[in-house]
C-alpha positions as protocol buffer text, in pm:
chain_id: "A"
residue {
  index: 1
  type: UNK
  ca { x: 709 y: -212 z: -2367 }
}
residue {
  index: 2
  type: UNK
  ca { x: 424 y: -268 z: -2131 }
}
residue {
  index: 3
  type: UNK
  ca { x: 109 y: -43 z: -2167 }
}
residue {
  index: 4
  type: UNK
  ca { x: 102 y: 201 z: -1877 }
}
residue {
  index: 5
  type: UNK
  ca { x: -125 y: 159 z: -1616 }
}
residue {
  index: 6
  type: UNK
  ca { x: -469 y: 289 z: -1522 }
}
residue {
  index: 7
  type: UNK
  ca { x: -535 y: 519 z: -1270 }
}
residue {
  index: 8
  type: UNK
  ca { x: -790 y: 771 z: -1112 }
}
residue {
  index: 9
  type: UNK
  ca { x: -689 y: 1132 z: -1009 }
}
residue {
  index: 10
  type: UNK
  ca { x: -830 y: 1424 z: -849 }
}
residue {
  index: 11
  type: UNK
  ca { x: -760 y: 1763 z: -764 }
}
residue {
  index: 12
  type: UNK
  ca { x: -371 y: 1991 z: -830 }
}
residue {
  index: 13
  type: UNK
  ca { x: -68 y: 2058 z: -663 }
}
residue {
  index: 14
  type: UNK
  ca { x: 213 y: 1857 z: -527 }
}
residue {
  index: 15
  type: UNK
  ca { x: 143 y: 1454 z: -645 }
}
residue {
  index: 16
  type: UNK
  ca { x: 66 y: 1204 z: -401 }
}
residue {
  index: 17
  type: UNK
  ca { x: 55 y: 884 z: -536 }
}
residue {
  index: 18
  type: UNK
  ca { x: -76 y: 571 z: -362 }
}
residue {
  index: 19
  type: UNK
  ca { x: -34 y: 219 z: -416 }
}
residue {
  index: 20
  type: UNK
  ca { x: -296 y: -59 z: -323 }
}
residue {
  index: 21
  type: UNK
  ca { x: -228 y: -369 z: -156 }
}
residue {
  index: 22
  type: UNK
  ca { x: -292 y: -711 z: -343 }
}
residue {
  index: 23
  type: UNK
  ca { x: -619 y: -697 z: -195 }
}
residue {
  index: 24
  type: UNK
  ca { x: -776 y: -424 z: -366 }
}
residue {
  index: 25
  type: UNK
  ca { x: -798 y: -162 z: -648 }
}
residue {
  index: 26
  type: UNK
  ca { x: -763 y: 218 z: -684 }
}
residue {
  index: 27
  type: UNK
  ca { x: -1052 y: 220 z: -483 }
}
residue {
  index: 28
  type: UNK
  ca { x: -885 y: 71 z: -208 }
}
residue {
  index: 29
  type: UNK
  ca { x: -768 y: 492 z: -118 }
}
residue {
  index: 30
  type: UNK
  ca { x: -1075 y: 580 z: -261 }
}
residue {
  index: 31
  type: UNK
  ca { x: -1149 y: 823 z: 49 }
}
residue {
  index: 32
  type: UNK
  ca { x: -820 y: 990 z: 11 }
}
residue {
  index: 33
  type: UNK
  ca { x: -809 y: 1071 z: -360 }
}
residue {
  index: 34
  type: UNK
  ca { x: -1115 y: 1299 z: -269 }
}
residue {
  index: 35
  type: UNK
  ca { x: -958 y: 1428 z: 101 }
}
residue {
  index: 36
  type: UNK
  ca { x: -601 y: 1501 z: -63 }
}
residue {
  index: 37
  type: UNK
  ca { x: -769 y: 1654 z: -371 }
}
residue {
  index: 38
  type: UNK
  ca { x: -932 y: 1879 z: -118 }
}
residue {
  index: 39
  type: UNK
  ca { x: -593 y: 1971 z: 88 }
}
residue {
  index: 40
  type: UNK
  ca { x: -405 y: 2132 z: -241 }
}
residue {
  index: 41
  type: UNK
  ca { x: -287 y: 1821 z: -360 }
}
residue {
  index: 42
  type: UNK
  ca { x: -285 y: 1614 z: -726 }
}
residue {
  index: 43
  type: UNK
  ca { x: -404 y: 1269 z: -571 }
}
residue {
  index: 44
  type: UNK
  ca { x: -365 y: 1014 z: -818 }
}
residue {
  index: 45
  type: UNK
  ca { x: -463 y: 583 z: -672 }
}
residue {
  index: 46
  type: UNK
  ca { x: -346 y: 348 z: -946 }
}
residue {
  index: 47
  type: UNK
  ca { x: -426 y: 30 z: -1052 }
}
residue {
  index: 48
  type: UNK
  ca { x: -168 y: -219 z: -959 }
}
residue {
  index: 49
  type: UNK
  ca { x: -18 y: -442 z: -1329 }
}
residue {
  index: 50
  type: UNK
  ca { x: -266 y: -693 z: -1350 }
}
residue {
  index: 51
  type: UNK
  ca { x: -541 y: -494 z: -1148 }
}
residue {
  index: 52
  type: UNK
  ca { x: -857 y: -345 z: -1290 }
}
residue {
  index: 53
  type: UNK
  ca { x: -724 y: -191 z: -1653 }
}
residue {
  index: 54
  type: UNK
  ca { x: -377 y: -201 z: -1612 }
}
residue {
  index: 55
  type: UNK
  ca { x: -188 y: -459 z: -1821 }
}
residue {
  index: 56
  type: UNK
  ca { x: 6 y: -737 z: -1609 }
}
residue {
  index: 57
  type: UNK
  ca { x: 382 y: -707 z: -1651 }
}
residue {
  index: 58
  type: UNK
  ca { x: 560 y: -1047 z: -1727 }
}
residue {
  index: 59
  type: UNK
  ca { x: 760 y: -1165 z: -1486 }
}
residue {
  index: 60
  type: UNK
  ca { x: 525 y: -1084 z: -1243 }
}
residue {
  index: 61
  type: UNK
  ca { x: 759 y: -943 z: -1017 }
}
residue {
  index: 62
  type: UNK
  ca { x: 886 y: -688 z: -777 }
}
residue {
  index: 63
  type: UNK
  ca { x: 1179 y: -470 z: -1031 }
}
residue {
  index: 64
  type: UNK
  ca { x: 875 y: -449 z: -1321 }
}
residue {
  index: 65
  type: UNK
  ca { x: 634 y: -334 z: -1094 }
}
residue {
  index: 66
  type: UNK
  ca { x: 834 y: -88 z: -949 }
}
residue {
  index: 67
  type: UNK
  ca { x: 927 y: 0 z: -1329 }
}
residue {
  index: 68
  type: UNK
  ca { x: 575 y: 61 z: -1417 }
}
residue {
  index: 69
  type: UNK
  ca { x: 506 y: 268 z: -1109 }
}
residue {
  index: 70
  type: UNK
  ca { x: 843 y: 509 z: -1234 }
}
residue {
  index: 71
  type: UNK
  ca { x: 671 y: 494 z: -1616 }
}
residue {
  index: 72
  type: UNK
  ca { x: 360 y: 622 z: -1466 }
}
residue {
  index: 73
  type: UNK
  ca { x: 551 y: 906 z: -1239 }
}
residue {
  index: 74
  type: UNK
  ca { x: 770 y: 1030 z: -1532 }
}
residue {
  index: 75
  type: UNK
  ca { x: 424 y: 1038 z: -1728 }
}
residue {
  index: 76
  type: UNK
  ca { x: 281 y: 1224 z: -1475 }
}
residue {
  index: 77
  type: UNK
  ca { x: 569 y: 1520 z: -1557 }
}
residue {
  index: 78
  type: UNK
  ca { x: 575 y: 1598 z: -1172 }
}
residue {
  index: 79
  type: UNK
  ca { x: 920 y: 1537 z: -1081 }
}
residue {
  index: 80
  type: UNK
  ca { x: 907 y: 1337 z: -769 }
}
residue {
  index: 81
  type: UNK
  ca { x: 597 y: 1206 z: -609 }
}
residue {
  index: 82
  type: UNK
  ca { x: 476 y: 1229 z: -218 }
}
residue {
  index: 83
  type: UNK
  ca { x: 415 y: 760 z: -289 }
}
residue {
  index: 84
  type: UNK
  ca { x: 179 y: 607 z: -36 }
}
residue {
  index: 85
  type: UNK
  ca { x: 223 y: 234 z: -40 }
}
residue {
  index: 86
  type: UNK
  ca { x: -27 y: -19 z: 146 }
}
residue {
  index: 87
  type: UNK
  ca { x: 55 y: -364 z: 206 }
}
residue {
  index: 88
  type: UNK
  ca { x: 218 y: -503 z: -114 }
}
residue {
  index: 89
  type: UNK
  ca { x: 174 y: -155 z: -264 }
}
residue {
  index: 90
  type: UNK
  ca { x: 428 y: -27 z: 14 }
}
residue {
  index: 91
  type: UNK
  ca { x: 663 y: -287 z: -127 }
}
residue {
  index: 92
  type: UNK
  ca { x: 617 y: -175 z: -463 }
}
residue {
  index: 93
  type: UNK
  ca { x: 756 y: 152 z: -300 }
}
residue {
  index: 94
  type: UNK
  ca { x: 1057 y: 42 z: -122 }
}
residue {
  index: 95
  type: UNK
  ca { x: 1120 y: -113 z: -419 }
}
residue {
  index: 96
  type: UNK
  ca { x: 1102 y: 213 z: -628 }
}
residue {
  index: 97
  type: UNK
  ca { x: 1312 y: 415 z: -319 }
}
residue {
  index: 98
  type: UNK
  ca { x: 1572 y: 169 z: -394 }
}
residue {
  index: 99
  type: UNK
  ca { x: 1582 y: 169 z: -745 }
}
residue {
  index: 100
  type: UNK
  ca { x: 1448 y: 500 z: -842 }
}
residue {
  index: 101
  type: UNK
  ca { x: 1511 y: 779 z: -528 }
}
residue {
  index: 102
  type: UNK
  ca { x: 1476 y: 1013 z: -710 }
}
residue {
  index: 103
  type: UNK
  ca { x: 1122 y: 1011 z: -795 }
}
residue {
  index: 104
  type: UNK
  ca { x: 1017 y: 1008 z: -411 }
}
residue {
  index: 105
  type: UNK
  ca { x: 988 y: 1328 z: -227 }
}
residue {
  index: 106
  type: UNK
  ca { x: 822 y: 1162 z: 74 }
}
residue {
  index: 107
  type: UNK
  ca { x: 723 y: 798 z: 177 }
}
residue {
  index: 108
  type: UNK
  ca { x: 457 y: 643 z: 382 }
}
residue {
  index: 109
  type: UNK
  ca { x: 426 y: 256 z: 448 }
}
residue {
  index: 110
  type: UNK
  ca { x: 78 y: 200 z: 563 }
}
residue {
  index: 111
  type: UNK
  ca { x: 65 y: -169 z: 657 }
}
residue {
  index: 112
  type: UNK
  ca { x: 367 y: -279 z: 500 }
}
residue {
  index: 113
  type: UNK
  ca { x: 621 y: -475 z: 592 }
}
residue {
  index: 114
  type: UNK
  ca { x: 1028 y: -487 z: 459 }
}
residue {
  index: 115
  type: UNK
  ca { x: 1003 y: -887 z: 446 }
}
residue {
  index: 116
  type: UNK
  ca { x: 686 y: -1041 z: 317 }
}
residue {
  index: 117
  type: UNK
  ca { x: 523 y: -1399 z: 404 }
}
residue {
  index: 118
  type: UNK
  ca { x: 253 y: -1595 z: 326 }
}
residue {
  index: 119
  type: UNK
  ca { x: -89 y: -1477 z: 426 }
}
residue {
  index: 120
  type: UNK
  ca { x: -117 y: -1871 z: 571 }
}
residue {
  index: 121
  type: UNK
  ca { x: 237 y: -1832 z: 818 }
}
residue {
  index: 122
  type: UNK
  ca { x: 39 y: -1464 z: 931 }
}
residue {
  index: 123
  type: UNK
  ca { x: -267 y: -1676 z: 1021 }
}
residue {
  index: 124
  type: UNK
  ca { x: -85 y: -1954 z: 1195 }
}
residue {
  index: 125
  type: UNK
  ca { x: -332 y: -2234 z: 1292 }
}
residue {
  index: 126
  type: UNK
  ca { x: -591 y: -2088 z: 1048 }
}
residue {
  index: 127
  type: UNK
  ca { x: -694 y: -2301 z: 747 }
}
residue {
  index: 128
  type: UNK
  ca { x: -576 y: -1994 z: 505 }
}
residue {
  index: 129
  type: UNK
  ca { x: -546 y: -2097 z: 123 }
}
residue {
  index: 130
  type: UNK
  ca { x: -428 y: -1850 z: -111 }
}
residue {
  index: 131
  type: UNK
  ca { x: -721 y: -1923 z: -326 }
}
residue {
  index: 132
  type: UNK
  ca { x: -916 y: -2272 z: -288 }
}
residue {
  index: 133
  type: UNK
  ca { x: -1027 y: -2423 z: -602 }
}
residue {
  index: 134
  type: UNK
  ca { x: -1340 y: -2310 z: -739 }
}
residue {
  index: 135
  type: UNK
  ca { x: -1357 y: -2018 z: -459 }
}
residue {
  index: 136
  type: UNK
  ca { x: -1414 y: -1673 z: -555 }
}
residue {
  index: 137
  type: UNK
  ca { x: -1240 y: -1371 z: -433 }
}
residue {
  index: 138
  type: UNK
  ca { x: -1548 y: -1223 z: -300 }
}
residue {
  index: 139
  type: UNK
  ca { x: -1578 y: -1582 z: -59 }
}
residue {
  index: 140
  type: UNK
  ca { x: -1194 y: -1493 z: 34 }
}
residue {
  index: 141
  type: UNK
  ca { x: -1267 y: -1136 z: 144 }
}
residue {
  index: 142
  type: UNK
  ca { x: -1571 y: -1312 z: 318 }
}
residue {
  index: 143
  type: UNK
  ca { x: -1330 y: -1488 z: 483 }
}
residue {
  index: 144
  type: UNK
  ca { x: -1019 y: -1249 z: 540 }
}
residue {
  index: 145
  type: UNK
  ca { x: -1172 y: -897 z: 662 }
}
residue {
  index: 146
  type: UNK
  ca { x: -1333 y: -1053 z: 940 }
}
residue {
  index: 147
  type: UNK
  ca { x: -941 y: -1189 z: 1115 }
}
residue {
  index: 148
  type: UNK
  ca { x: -825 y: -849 z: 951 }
}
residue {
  index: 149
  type: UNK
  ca { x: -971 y: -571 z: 1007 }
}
residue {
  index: 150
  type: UNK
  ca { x: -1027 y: -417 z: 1394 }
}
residue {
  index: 151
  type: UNK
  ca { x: -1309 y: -323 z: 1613 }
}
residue {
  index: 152
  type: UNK
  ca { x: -1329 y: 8 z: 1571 }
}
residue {
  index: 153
  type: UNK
  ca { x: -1343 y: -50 z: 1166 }
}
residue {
  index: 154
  type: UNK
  ca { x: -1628 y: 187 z: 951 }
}
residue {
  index: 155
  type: UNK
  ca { x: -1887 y: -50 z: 816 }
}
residue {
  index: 156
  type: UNK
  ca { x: -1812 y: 151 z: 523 }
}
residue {
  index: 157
  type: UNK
  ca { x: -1490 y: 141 z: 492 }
}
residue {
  index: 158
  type: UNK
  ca { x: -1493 y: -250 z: 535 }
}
residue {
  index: 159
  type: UNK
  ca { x: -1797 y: -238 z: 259 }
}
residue {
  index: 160
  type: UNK
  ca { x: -1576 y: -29 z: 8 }
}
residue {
  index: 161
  type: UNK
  ca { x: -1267 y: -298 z: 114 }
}
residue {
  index: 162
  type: UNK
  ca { x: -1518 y: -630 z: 7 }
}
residue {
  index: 163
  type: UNK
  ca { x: -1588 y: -509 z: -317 }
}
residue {
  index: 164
  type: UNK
  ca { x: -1271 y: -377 z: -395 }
}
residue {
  index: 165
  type: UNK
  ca { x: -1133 y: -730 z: -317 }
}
residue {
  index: 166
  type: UNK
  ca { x: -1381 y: -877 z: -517 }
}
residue {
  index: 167
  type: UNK
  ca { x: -1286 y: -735 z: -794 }
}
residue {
  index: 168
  type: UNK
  ca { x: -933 y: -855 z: -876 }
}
residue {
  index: 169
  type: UNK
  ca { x: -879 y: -1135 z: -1049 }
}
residue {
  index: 170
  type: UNK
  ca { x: -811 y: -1456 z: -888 }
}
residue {
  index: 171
  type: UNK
  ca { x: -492 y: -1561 z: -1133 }
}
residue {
  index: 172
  type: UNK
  ca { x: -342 y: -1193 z: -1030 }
}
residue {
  index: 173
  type: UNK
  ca { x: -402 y: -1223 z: -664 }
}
residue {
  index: 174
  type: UNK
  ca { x: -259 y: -1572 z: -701 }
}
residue {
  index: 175
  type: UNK
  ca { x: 89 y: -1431 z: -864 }
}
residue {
  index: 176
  type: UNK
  ca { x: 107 y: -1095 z: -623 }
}
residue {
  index: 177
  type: UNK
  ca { x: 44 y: -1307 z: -281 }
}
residue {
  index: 178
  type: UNK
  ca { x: 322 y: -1549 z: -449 }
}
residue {
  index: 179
  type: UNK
  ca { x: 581 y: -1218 z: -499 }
}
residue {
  index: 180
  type: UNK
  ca { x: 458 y: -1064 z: -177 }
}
residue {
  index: 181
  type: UNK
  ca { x: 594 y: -1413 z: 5 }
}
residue {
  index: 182
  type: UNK
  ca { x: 950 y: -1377 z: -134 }
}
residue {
  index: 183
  type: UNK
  ca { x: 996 y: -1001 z: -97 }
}
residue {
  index: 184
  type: UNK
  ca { x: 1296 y: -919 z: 132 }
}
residue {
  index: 185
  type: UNK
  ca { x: 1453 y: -516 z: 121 }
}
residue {
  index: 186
  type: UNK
  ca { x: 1520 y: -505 z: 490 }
}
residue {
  index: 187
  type: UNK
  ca { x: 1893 y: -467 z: 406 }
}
residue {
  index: 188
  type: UNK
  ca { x: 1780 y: -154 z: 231 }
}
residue {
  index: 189
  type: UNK
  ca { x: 1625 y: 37 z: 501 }
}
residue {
  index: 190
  type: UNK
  ca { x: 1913 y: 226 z: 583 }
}
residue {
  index: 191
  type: UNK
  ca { x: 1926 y: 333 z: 257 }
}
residue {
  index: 192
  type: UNK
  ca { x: 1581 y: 551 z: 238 }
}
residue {
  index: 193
  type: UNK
  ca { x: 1718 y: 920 z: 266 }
}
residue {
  index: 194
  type: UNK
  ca { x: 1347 y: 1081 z: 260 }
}
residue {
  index: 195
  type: UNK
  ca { x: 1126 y: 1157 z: 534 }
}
residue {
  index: 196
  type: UNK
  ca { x: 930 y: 838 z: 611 }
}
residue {
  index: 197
  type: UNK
  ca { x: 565 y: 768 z: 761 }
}
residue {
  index: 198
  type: UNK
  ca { x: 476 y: 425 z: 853 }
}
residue {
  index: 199
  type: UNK
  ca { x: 128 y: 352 z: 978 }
}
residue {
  index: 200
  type: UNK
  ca { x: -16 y: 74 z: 1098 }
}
residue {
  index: 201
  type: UNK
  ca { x: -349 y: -91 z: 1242 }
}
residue {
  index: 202
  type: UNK
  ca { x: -364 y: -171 z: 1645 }
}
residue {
  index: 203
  type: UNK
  ca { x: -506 y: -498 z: 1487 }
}
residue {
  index: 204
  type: UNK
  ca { x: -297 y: -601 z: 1196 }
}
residue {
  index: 205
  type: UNK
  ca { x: -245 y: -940 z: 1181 }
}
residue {
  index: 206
  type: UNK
  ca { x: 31 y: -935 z: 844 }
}
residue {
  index: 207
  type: UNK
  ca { x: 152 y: -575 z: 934 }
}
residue {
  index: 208
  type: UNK
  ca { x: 226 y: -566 z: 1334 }
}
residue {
  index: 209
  type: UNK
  ca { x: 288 y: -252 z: 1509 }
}
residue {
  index: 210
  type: UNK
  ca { x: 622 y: -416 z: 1652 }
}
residue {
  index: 211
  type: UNK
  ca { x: 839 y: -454 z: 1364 }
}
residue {
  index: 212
  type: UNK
  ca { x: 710 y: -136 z: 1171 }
}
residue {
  index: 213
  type: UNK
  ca { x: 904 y: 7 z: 1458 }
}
residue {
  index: 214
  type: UNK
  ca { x: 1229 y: -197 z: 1419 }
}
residue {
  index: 215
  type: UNK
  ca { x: 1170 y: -94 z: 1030 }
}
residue {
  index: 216
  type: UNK
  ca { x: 1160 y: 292 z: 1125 }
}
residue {
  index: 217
  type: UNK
  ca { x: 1440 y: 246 z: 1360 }
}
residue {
  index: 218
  type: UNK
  ca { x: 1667 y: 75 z: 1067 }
}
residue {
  index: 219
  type: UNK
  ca { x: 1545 y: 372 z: 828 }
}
residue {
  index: 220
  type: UNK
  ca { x: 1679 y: 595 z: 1087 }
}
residue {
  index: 221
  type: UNK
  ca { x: 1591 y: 1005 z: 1234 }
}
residue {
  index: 222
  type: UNK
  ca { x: 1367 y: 1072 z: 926 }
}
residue {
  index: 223
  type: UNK
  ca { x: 1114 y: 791 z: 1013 }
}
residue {
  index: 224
  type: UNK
  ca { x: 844 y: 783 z: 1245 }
}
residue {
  index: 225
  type: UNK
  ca { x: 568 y: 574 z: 1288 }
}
residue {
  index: 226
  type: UNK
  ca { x: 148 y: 625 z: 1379 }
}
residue {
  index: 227
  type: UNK
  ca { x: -40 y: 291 z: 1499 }
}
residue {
  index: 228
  type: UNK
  ca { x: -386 y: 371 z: 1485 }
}
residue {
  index: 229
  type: UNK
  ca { x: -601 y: 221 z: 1714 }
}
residue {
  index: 230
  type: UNK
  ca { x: -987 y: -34 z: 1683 }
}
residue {
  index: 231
  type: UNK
  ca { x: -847 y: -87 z: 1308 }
}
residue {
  index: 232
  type: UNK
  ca { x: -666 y: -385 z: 1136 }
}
residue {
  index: 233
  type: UNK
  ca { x: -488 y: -412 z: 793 }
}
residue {
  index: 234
  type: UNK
  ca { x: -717 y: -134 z: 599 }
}
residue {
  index: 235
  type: UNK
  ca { x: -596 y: 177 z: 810 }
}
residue {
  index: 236
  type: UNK
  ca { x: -735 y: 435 z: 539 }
}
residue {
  index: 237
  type: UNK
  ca { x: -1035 y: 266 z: 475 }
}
residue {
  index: 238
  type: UNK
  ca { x: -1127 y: 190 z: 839 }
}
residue {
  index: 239
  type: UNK
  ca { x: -1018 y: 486 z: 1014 }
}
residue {
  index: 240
  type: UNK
  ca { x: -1041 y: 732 z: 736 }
}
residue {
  index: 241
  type: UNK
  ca { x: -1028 y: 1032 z: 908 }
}
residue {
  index: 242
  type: UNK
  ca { x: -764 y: 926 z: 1117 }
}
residue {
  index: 243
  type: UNK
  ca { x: -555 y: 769 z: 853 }
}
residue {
  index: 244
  type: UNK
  ca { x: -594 y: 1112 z: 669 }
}
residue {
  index: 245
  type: UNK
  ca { x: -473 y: 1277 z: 959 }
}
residue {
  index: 246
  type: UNK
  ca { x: -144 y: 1135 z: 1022 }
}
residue {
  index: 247
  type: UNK
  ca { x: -80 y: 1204 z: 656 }
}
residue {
  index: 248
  type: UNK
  ca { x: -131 y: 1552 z: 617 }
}
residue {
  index: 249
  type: UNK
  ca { x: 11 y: 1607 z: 987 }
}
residue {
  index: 250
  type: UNK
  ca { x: 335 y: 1438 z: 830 }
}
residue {
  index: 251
  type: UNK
  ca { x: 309 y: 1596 z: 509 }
}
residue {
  index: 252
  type: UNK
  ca { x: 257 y: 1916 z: 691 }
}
residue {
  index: 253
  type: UNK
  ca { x: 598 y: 1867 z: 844 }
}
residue {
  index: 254
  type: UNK
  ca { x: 914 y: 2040 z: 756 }
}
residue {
  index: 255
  type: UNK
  ca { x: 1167 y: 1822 z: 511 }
}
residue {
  index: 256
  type: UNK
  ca { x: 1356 y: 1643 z: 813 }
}
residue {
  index: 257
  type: UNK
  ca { x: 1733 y: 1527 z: 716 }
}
residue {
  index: 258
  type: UNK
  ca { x: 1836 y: 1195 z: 774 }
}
């Protein structure tokens, strides 16, 4: 049985759980554990298998990352969780939805897409290696955040995103960009019977506002969708206050049927 995996938390009340991209690290929603902790909630930001202190699974795949992220929920004794998912984190979650409903009260995508592809096809006509020989992730998010992030981005929000990406080890990144390519639960949109936020960056380059629409249309009534303008694929770390807004707004919501 896999060791369950780390995590940070803050504050009590109804669990929201969020989910990093394969960028980053808990502290990739470092500004919302605090905020949330502060709005009545239990914010808990995990570390992904095979981030920070949390034990990779093996296969490194989609169904036992999604069975961690239930391990860590039913150890968290809360019932069902509010899960925020960002990037490959927000697969992680559709994943869970489908296998595990369940355990999510309420959903939010934040630059995450149904179908993944390679970080190279989203930069078309960019030289974009996964990880060069001999290259450090620090030199990658040297290279990324700049043709990711937006105009309007914090300084310190894209200062928080460097070192978070610096941080994760290259063989990990390696093996989540490689799932991330090959992930496919459009066919399962329909499916997701909770109310469902998806946000997105005026900017993204791997998340584009235009089919996180055509994902909220095939979820159905109980999705809508916030773009958030000047910021790329870090929405919470580069429009914090923003990003935080649209959560609690939706959150603030009544339960909507689908």
């Amino acid at each position: 049985m896999t060791a369950p995996p780390a995590f940070t938390t803050l504050g009590a009340g109804p669990t929201i759980l969020m989910l990093h991209d394969l960028f980053g690290g808990h502290l990739s929603f470092a500004p919302q554990v605090e905020t949330f902790a502060g709005a009545g909630y239990r914010a808990v930001a995990w570390d992904m298998p095979g981030y920070g202190r949390s034990a990779p699974v093996e296969p490194y795949g989609f169904k036992g990352l999604a069975q961690c992220c239930a391990d860590l929920i039913d150890g968290l004794r809360c019932g069902s969780v509010i899960l925020i998912g960002h990037g490959m984190g927000g697969m992680v979650a559709q994943e869970l939805v489908a296998r595990r409903p369940e355990l999510v009260s309420r959903l939010v995508l934040c630059a995450s897409l149904a179908q993944g592809s390679r970080i190279e096809g989203a930069l078309a006509g960019e030289e974009t290696p996964v990880l060069a020989d001999g290259e450090t992730m620090a030199q990658l998010a040297d290279f990324h955040l700049p043709r990711l992030t937006g105009p309007g981005a914090l300084p310190e929000g894209l200062g928080l995103a460097r070192h978070a990406m610096g941080q994760v080890s290259p063989v990990t990144y390696r093996r989540a960009a490689e799932a991330s390519a090959h992930f496919n639960r459009q066919a399962e949109l329909s499916r997701i019977h909770v109310p469902t936020l998806l946000v997105g960056g005026e900017f993204d380059r791997l998340a584009p506002a235009e089919p996180m629409h055509r994902m909220a249309d095939a979820v159905g009534a109980s999705a809508t969708v916030a773009v958030l303008r000047g910021v790329g694929h870090w929405p919470q770390l580069e429009a914090p206050d923003d990003f935080d807004g649209a959560v609690l707004g939706f959150l603030s919501l009544p339960r909507l049927l689908h």
